[in-house]
C-alpha positions in Angstrom: 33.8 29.0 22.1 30.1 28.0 20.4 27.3 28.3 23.4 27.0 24.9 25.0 23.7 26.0 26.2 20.9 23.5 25.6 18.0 24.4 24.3 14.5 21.7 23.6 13.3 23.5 20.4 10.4 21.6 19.4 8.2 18.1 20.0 6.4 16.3 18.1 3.9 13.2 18.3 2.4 10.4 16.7 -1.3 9.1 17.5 -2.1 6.1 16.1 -5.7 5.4 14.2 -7.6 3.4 16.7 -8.8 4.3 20.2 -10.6 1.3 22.4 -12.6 3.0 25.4 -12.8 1.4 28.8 -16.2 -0.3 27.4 -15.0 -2.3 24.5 -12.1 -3.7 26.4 -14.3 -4.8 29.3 -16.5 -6.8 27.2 -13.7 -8.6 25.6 -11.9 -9.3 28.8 -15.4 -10.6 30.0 -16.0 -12.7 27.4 -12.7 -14.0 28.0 -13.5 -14.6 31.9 -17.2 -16.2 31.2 -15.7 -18.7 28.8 -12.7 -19.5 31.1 -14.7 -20.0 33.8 -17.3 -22.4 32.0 -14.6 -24.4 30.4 -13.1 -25.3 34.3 -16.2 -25.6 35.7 -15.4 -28.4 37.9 -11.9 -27.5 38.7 -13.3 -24.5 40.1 -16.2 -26.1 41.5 -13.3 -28.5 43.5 -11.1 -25.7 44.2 -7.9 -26.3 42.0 -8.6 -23.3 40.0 -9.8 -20.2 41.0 -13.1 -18.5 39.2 -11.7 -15.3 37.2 -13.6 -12.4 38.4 -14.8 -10.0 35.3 -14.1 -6.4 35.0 -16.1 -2.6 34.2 -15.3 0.3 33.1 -15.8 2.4 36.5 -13.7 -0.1 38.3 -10.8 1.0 35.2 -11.9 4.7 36.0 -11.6 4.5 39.7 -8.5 2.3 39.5 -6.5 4.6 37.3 -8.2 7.8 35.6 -8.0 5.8 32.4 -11.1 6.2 29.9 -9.3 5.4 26.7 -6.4 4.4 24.7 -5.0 4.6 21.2 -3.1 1.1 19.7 -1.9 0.4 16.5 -4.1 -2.4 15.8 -7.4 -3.1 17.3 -9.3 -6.1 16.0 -6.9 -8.4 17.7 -7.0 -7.0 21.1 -10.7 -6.9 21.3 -10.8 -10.5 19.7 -11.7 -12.6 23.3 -9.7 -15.6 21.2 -6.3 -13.6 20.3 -6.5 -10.7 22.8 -3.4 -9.1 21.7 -2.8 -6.9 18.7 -1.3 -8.3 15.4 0.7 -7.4 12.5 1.6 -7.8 9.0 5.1 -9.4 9.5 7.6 -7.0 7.1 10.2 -8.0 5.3 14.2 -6.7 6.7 13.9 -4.5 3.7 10.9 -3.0 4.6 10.9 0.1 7.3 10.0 -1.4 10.4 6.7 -0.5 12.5 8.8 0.9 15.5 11.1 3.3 13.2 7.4 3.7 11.2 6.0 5.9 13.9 9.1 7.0 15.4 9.6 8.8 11.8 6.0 10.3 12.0 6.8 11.9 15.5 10.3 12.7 14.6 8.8 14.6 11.4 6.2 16.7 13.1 9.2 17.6 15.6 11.9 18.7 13.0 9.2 20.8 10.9 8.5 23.0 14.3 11.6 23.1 14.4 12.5 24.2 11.2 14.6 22.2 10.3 15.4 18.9 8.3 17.1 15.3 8.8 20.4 16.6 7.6 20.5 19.3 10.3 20.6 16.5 13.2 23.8 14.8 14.1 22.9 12.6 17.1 19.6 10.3 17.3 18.8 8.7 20.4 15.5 6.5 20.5 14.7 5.7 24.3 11.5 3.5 24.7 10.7 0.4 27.5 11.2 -1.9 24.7 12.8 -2.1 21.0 10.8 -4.4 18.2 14.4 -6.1 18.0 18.0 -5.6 19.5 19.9 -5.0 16.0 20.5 -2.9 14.0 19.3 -0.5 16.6 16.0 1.2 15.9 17.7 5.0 16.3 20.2 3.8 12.9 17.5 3.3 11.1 15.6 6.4 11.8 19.1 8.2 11.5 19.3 6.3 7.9 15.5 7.1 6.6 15.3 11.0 8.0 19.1 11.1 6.1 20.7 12.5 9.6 24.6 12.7 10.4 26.7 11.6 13.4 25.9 9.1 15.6 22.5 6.8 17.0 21.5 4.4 19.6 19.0 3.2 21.5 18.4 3.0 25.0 15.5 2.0 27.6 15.3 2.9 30.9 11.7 1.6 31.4 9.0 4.8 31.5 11.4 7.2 32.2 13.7 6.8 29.0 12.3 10.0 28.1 14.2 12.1 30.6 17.0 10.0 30.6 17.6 10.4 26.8 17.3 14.0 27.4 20.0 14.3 29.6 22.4 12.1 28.0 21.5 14.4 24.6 22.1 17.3 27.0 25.2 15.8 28.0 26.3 15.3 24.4 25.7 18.9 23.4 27.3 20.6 26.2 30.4 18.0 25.3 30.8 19.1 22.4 30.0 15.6 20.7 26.8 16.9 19.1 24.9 20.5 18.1 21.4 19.0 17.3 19.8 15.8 18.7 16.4 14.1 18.0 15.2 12.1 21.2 12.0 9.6 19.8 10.3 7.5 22.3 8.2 5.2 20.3 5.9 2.8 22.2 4.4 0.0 21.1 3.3 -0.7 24.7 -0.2 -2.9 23.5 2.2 -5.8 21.8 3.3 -6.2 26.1 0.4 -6.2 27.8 -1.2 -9.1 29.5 -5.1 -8.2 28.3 -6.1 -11.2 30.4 -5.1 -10.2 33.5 -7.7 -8.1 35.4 -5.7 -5.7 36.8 -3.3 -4.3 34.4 -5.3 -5.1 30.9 -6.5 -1.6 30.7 -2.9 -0.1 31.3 -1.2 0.7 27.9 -1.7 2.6 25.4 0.6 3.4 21.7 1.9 6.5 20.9 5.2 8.1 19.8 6.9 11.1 20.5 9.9 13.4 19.4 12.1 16.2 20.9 14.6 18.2 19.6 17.8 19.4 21.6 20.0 22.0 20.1 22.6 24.3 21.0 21.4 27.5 22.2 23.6 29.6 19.4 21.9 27.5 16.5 18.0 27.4 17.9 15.8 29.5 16.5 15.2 32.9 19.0 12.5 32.6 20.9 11.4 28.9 20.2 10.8 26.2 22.2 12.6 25.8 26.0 16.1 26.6 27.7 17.1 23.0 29.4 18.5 24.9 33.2 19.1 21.7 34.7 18.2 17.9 34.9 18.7 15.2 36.9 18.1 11.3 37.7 18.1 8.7 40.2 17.9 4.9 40.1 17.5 1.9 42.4 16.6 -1.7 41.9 13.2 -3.1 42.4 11.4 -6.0 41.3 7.8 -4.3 41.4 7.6 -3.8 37.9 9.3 -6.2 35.2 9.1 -7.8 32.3 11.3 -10.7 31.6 11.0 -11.0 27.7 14.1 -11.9 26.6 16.0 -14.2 23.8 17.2 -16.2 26.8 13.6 -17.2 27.6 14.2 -20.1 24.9 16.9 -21.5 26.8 15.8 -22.0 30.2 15.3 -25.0 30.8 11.8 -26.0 32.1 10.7 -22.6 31.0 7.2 -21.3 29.1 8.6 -18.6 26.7 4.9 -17.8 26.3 4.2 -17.9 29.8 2.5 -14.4 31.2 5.5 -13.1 33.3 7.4 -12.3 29.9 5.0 -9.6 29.3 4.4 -6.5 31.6 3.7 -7.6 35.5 3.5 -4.8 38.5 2.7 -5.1 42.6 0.5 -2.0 42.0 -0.1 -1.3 45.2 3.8 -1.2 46.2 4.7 0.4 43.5 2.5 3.6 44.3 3.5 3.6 47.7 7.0 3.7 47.2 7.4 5.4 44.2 4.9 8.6 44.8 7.1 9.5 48.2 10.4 9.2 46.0 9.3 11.2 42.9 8.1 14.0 45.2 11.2 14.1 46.6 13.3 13.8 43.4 11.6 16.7 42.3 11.4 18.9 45.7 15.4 18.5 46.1 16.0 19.7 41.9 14.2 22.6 42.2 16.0 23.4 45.7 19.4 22.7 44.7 18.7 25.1 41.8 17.4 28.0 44.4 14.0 27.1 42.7 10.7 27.9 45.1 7.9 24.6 44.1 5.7 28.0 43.7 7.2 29.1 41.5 7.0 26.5 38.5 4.0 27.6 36.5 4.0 23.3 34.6 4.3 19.8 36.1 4.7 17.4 32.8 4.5 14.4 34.4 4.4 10.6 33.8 0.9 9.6 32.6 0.9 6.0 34.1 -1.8 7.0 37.3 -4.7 9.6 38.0 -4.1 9.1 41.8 -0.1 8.7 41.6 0.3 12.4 40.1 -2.4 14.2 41.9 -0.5 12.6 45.5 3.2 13.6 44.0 2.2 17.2 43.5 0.6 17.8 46.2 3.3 16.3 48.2 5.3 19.1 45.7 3.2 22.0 45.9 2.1 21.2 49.9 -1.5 21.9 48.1 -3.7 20.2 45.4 -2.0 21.0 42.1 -5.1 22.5 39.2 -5.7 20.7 36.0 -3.8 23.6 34.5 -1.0 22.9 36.9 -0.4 19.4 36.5 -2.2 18.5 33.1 -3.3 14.9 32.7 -3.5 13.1 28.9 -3.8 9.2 30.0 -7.9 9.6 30.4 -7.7 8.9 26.6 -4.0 7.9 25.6 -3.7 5.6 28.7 0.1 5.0 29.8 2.0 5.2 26.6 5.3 4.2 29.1 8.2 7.0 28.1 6.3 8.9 25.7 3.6 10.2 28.5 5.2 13.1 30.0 6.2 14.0 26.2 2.6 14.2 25.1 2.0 16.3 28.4 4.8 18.5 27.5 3.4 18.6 23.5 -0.3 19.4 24.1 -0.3 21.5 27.4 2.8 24.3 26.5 1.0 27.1 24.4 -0.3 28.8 27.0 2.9 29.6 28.9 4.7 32.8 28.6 8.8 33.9 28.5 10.4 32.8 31.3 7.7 30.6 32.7 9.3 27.5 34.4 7.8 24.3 34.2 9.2 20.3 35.2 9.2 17.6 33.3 9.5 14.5 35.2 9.0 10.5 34.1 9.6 7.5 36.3 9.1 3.5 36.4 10.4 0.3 36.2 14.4 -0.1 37.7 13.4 2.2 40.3 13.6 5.0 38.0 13.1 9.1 38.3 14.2 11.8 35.9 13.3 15.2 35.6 14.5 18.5 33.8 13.5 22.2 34.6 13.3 23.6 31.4 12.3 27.6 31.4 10.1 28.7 28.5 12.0 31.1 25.6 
């Protein structure tokens, strides 16, 4: 019998060309306000409408750790009269953006790897959202790279990541795969409100790539052994987006109206999410005999400065270091699933044989999923 063993070999990650710091968002978004607010003048002035309040950059520091973000396309989010990004419009023949820099992440991941398309027979793309339904995403990455076997997508909101991990766990140890390419490719920009005060600063675009393989065909010594992973759900309304193709058969419905992009009771959100991701985490390690001490790495979500230093410290029962607990969205912002994967890819080097570190995503459904993965 072939070891069923899991190991994540390699990761990879896209950056896209243009960053937009705190700054040049704020003076859009201003813009915006001043303007609004002079055009309703006197529906403000009578009270039907209330005045917009403008924004700064210290009260998008203070809010959420956030200095920067990189998007695909920045003229059109900074543009106070479009305020979202835009593209070129490709033909069906043409490789679409999403697969675009999907590919890019996928290819960085597969080279550390060593290996090529051909060598991958399952590819699973989990993001929050796909540039269309069909044909999935994951078969046209499968088709470009030249891969085998089997692809889908999948979205389980911001933590996609981990949940594609363990399904591409599960596949492996099944039997039904040997190597898998997970790529979480956000293109969180094209759903962000960036005239809504309180969440324009929120997103940023990135993509990023992981590859799974049985232990017997990974390269010695490369990468992590996957010991265990876990998830939990449960319904919430707090964070939702309700984009949809029904949205143009409701009846007395706006399909342009604001609550089709991304909309979040912040202040809900972190108080019931931080107590349940601490706890996810706390009762992993313990039913794997696992001491909180003893995990050298905490990759977590990258959606909140506050959010993860409160879960581990909650975790650790002390304030985690910058080496513990690394944080990336001070200049990639939340990049949705692909956060905890850029935490994972730029904060691993350092870590020794048999170090054990957590990587753990959560968001929108309620969602929470983490693996312990133990460094080879």
């Amino acid at each position: 019998m072939p070891d069923r063993h899991v190991v994540l070999s390699a990761t990879g990650l896209y950056t896209p060309p243009f960053s937009i710091s705190n700054d040049e968002l704020v003076d859009s978004f201003n813009q915006y306000v001043r303007r609004y607010n002079a055009e309703n003048a006197e529906s403000i002035a009578s009270g039907s409408l209330k005045a917009l309040s403008e924004s700064s950059a210290d009260f998008i520091d203070k809010a959420s750790g956030i200095h920067s973000r990189f998007v695909l396309e920045k003229d059109g989010i900074l543009n106070p009269d479009i305020m979202r990004p835009q593209f070129v419009k490709r033909s069906d023949d043409e490789l679409s953006l999403h697969a675009e820099i999907g590919i890019a992440a996928a290819n960085q991941a597969l080279a550390k790897a060593g290996l090529h398309g051909s060598d991958i027979d399952m590819v699973l793309v989990a993001n929050s959202n796909m540039q269309r339904p069909y044909p999935s995403i994951s078969v046209e990455i499968q088709a470009a790279l030249g891969a085998g076997g089997f692809a889908f997508d999948m979205s389980v909101a911001c933590s996609s990541a981990t949940f594609g991990l363990q399904t591409a766990a599960d596949a492996i140890k099944s039997g039904s795969a040997t190597r898998v390419l997970i790529v979480n490719a956000e293109m969180c920009s094209a759903q962000l409100n960036y005239r809504e005060r309180d969440s324009h600063f929120i997103f940023g675009d990135a993509a990023t790539a992981i590859v799974l393989e049985r232990n017997d065909l990974a390269a010695a010594g490369l990468g992590f052994n996957v010991l265990s992973t876990q998830l939990w759900t449960q319904f919430s309304n707090n964070i939702r987006s309700n984009f949809g193709f029904l949205n143009r058969c409701e009846i007395g419905n706006d399909p342009l109206s604001a609550d089709k992009l991304f909309i979040q009771q912040g202040r809900k959100v972190f108080k019931e999410v931080c107590p349940a991701v601490s706890e996810h985490i706390t009762h992993h390690l313990s039913a794997q005999n696992i001491s909180p001490q003893n995990i050298k790495r905490f990759w977590l979500h990258q959606a909140n400065r506050a959010m993860n230093e409160l879960i581990s410290r909650r975790v650790l029962g002390r304030d985690a270091t910058e080496e513990e607990a690394p944080l990336i969205l001070d200049r990639y912002a939340n990049t949705s699933s692909a956060g905890s994967i850029i935490a994972l890819h730029l904060h691993q080097a350092d870590l020794q044989n048999g170090d054990l570190g957590v990587l753990c995503s959560f968001g929108a459904g309620y969602s929470i999923g983490s693996a312990i993965l133990e460094k080879r």
